[in-house]
C-alpha positions in Angstrom: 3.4 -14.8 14.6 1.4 -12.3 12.8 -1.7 -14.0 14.2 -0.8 -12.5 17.5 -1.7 -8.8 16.2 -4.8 -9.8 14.3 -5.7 -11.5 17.4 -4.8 -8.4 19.8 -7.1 -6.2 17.1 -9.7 -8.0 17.6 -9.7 -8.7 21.3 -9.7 -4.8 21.7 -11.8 -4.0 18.4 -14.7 -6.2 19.4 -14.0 -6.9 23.4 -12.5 -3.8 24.8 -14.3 -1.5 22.6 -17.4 -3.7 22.2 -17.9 -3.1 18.3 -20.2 -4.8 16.2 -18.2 -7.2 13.8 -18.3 -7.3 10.2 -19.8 -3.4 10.2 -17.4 -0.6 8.1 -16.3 0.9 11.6 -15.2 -2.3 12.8 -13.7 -3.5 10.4 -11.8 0.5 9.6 -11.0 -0.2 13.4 -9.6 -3.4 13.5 -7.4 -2.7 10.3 -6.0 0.1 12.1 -4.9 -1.9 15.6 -3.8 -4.6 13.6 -1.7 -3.0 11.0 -0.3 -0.3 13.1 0.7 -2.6 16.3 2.4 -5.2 13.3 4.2 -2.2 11.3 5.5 -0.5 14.8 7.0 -3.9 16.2 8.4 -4.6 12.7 10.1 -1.5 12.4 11.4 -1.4 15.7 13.6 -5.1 15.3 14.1 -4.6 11.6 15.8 -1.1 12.7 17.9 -2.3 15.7 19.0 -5.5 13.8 20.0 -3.8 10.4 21.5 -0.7 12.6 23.9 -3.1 14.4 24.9 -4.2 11.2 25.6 -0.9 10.3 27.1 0.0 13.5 30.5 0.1 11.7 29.4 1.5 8.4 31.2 4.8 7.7 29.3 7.2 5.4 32.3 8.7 4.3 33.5 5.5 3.4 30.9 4.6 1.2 31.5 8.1 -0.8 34.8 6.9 -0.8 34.3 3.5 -2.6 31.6 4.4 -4.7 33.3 7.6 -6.4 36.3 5.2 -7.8 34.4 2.9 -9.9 33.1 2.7 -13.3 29.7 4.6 -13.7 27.8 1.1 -14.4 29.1 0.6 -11.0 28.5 3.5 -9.5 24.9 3.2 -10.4 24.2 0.0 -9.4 26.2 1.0 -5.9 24.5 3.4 -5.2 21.2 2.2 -5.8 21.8 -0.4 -3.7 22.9 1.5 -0.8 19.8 3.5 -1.3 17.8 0.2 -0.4 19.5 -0.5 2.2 19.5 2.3 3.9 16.2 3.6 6.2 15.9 6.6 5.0 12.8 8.4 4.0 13.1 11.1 0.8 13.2 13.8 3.0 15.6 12.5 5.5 18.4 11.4 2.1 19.0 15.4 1.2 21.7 15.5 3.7 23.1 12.5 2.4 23.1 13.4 -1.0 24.6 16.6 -0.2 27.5 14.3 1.2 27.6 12.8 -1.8 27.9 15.8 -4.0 30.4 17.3 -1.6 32.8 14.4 -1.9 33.1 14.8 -5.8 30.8 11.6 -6.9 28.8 11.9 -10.2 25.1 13.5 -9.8 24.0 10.5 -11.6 25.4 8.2 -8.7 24.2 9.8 -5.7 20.4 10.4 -7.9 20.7 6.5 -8.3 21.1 6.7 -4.1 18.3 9.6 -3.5 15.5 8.1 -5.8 16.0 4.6 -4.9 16.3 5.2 -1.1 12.6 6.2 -0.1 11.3 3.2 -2.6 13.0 0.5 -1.1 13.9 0.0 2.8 14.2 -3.8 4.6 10.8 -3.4 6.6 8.7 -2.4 3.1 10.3 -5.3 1.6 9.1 -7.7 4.4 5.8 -6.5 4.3 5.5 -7.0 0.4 6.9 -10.8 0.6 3.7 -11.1 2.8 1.4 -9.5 1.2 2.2 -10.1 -2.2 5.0 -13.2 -2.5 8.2 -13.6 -3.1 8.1 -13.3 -7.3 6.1 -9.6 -7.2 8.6 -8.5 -3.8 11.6 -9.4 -5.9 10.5 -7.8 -9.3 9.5 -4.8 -7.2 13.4 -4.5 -5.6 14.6 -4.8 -9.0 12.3 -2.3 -10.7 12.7 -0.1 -7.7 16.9 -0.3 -8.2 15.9 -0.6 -12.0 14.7 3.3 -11.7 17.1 4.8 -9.7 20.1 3.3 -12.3 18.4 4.6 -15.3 17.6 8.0 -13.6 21.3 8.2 -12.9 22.9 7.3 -16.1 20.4 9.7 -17.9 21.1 12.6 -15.3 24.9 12.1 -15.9 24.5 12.1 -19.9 23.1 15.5 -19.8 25.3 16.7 -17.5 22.2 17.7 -15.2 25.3 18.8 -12.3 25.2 22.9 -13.8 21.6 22.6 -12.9 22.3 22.4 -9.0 21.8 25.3 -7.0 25.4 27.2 -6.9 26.0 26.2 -3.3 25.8 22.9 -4.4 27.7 22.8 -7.7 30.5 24.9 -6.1 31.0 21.5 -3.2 30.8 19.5 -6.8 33.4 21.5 -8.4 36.0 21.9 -5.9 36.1 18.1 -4.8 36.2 17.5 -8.3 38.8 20.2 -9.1 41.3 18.8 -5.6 41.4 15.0 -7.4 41.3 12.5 -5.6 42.8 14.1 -2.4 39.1 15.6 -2.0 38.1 11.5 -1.8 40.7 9.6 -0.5 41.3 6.6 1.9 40.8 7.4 5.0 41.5 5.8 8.5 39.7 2.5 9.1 36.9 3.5 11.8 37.9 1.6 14.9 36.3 -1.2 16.2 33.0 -0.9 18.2 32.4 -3.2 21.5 29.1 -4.4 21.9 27.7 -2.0 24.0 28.6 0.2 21.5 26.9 -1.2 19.2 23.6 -1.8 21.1 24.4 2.0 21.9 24.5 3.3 18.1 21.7 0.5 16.8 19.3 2.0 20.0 20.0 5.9 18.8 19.1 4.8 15.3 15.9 2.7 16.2 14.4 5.9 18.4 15.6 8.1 15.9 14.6 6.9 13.0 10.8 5.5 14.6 10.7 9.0 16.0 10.6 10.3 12.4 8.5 8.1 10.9 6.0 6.9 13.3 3.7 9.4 12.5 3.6 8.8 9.0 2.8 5.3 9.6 -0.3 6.5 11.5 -1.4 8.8 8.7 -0.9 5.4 5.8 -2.2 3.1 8.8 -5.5 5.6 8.6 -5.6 6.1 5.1 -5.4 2.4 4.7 -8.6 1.3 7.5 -10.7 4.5 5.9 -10.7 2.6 2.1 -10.6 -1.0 3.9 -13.6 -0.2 6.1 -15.5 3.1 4.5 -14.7 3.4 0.9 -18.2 1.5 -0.6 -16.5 -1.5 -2.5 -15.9 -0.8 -5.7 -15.6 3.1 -5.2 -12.1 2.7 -6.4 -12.3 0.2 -9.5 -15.4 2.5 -10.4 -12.9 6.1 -10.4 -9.4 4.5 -11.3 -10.8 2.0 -13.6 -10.2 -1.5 -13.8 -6.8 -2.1 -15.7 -7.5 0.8 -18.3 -4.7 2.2 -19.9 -5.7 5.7 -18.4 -5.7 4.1 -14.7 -2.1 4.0 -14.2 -1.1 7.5 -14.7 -4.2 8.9 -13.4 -2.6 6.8 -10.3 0.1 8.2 -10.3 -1.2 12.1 -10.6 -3.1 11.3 -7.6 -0.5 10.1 -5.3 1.5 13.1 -6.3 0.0 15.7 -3.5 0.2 13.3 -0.7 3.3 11.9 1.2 4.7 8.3 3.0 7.4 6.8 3.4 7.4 3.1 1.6 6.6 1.4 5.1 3.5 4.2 5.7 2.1 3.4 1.9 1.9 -0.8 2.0 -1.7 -0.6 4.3 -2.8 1.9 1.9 -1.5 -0.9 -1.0 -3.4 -3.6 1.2 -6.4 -2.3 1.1 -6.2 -0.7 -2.0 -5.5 -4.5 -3.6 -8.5 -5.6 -1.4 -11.0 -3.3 -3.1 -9.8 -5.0 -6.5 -7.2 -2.3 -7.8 -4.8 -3.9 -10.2 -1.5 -4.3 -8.9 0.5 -2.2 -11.4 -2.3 0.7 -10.6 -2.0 0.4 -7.0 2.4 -0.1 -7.2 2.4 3.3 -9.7 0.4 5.0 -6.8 2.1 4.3 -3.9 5.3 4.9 -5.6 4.5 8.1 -6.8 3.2 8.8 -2.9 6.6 7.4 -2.0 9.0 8.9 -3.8 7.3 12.1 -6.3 5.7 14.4 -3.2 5.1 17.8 -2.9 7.3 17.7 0.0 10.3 16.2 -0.9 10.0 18.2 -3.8 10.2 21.7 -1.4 13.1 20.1 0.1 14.9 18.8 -3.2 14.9 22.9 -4.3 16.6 23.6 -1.5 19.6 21.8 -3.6 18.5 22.1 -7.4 17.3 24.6 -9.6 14.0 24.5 -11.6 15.2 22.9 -14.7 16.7 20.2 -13.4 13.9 19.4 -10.9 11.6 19.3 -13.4 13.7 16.8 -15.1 13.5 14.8 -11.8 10.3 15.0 -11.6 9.3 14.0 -15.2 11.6 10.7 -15.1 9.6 9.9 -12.0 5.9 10.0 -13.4 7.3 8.2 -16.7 9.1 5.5 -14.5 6.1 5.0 -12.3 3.4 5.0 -15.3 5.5 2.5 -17.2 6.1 0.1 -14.0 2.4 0.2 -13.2 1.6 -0.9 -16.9 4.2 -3.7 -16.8 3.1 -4.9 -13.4 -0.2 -4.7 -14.7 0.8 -7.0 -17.7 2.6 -9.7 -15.6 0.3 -10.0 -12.9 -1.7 -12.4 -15.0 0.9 -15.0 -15.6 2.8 -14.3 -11.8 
């Protein structure tokens, strides 16, 4: 099936547009058509069919069922709700301002906010393409693997006082109302199916609406090293599987911004060009999920200290990952 886009690339790459094959432009060209037409039509079924899954799922809920159980439990909950739900890092503040409002432990709903932009259904799909099933399933583990670790650390500390006082005050009163703040609630009633299709189309335009762009921008980014970076422009400036690679990988990705559907082009072609596959996973997961921009809007909710916290655990997380990755890609 994924023949069709490479074929509808190059039908308008070298027929419409009448571009010289195998030259830099047409191949930056064709990278772009193919990638962008395959990511859009991915998105837009993956969203629809996981949002009619969903079309029952109350948020509440969740807060609900996830604030009774052991931490362990909590962490591992919440970590997975964060890959499975579509959300980008900017787009999980409100939800973790749910989260915080409904009494659960900061290190629960962190477990939700930093796993949440790594890992969504479409990234995942694109990764057991491009990479195989073995590296797509360590990744989803070492993706959850982050966020649980984060948490339980953030919760030994206490890191809570460190919220902005808005914040902490939600925290402290659910806490201080018991579990009346977070009880059961009435069962959601049953949707029809137009109801469905109703709620799943909403979340499809939404959700495309907000990330479309940023696929565009990774979609670009991705053709200009596929089809203009001089090969081995990378491998000569991020080296090739020094120590020093990794983390310079990771400082790099730090001043731009995807979401983790956006960043796997930029991975493609980045892999392409000979970039070791921890180096390139440390990049685009620093991209991902350590950005100057979620980082404006994660003050909006925590004070200094505590987001510099975040933001160390995140380069240490990512600079470790892409050193394993880099160690097991040999025998994978």
């Amino acid at each position: 099936m994924l023949d069709i886009f490479s074929s509808f690339a190059s039908w308008l790459t070298f027929e419409i547009m009448g571009l010289t094959p195998k030259t830099a432009l047409a191949d930056a060209v064709h990278f772009f058509i193919e990638d962008t037409t395959k990511i859009f039509a991915l998105l837009l079924v993956m969203i629809y069919v996981i949002a009619l899954v969903r079309a029952s799922l109350n948020v509440e809920r969740v807060r609900d069922y996830l604030a009774g159980k052991h931490p362990v439990v909590g962490y591992f909950m919440g970590s997975g709700f964060g890959a499975v739900t579509p959300f980008c890092s900017c787009s999980s503040i409100p939800v973790f301002l749910g989260f915080t409002s409904a009494g659960i432990p900061i290190g629960i709903t962190m477990a939700f906010l930093i796993t949440s932009p790594l890992i969504n259904e479409v990234a995942v799909l694109l990764l057991l393409s491009l990479l195989g099933w073995k590296f797509t399933l360590i990744y989803v583990l070492v993706g959850m693997s982050v966020g649980m670790l984060a948490g339980a650390f953030l919760d030994l500390i206490r890191a809570e006082r460190w919220l902005q006082s808005f914040a902490a005050k939600a925290l402290a009163n659910a806490r201080a109302q018991g579990n009346s703040a977070i009880g059961p609630r009435s069962a959601a009633n049953a949707m029809t199916l137009a109801e469905r299709h109703a709620f799943a189309k909403g979340e499809t335009l939404d959700i495309f609406g907000r990330v479309w762009k940023w696929v565009i921008i990774g979609v670009g980014l991705g053709a200009a090293l596929h089809g203009v970076v001089p090969a081995g422009w990378i491998e000569t400036h991020l080296g090739n599987g020094q120590w020093w690679s990794v983390p310079a990988a990771v400082l790099i990705g730090i001043p731009l911004y995807s979401n983790a559907t956006g960043i796997i082009p930029v991975m493609e072609s980045l892999l392409q060009h000979g970039l070791p596959i921890g180096t390139t996973l440390a990049f685009c997961m620093s991209t991902v999920a350590a950005s100057f921009p979620e980082f404006i809007l994660l003050k909006q909710v925590m004070q200094w200290r505590l987001l510099a916290i975040v933001f160390a655990i995140l380069l240490i997380s990512f600079t470790l990952v892409g050193w394993i990755f880099n160690g097991l890609s040999p025998i994978l």
